[in-house]
N, C-alpha and C positions, 0 to 999 in steps of 0.2 A: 504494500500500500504506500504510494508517494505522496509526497505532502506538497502542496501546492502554493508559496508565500506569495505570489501575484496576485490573491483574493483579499489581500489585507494591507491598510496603509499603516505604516508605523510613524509616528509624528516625529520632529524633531527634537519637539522643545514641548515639556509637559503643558507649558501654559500660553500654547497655541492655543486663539479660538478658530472657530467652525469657521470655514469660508463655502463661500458656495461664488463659481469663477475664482473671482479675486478679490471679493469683497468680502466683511466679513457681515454678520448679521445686521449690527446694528448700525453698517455704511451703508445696505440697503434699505434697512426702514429709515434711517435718516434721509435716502434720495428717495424713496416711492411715495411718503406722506406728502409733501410739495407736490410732486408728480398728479395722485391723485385728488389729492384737493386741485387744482390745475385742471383736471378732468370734467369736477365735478362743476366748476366753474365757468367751465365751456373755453380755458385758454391752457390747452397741453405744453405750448413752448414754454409761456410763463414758470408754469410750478415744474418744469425741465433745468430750465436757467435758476431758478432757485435751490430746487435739489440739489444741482452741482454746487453753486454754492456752500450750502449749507454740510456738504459733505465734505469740500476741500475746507471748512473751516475745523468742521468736527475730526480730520485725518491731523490738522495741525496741534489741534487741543489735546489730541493722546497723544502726540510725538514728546509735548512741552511736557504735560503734568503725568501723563501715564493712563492706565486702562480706566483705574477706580476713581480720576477723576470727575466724571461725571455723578455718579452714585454717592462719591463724598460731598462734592455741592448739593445732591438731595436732598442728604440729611442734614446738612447745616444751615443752608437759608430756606426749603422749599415748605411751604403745611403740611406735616404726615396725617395723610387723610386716617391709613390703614399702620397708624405706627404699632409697633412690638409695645406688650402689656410690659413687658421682661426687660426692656430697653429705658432707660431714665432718656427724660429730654434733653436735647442738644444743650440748652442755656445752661445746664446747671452743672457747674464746674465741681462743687468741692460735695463730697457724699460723708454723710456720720455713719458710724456704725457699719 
């Protein structure tokens, strides 16, 4: 029985994410929400040239700050609509006990 490694990709680097082409997931939803609202709008170049945009800015902002970037602006300036029971809020620095 032969074994076959051409059915399986092995990653480089453990904290590779997913790409599908050459993007990675979230450089697609950042171009197709533009895209689609564009669509839905009735002007496709429009939310075309914004996507791009809006993806060459967000390609620059993980180069500067890195992946968790984003996520860490979440929870420091954004409303946790759905925040963790488990998790204290962001303002409060010093904990008793």
């Amino acid at each position: 029985m032969s074994y076959d490694s051409s059915k399986h990709k092995i990653l480089k680097y453990l904290d590779q994410p997913n790409k599908t082409l050459f993007w990675t997931n979230d450089e697609i939803l950042i171009f197709l929400m533009p895209c689609l609202f564009g669509v839905w709008m009735g002007n496709l170049i429009v939310g075309v040239f914004i996507g791009s945009i809006l993806q060459i800015f967000y390609k620059k902002l993980i180069a500067k700050f890195g992946a968790g970037a984003i996520a860490t602006a979440q929870y420091w300036y954004l409303y946790q609509v759905n925040a963790l029971k488990c998790t204290p809020p962001s303002y409060k620095r010093e904990f008793i006990g």
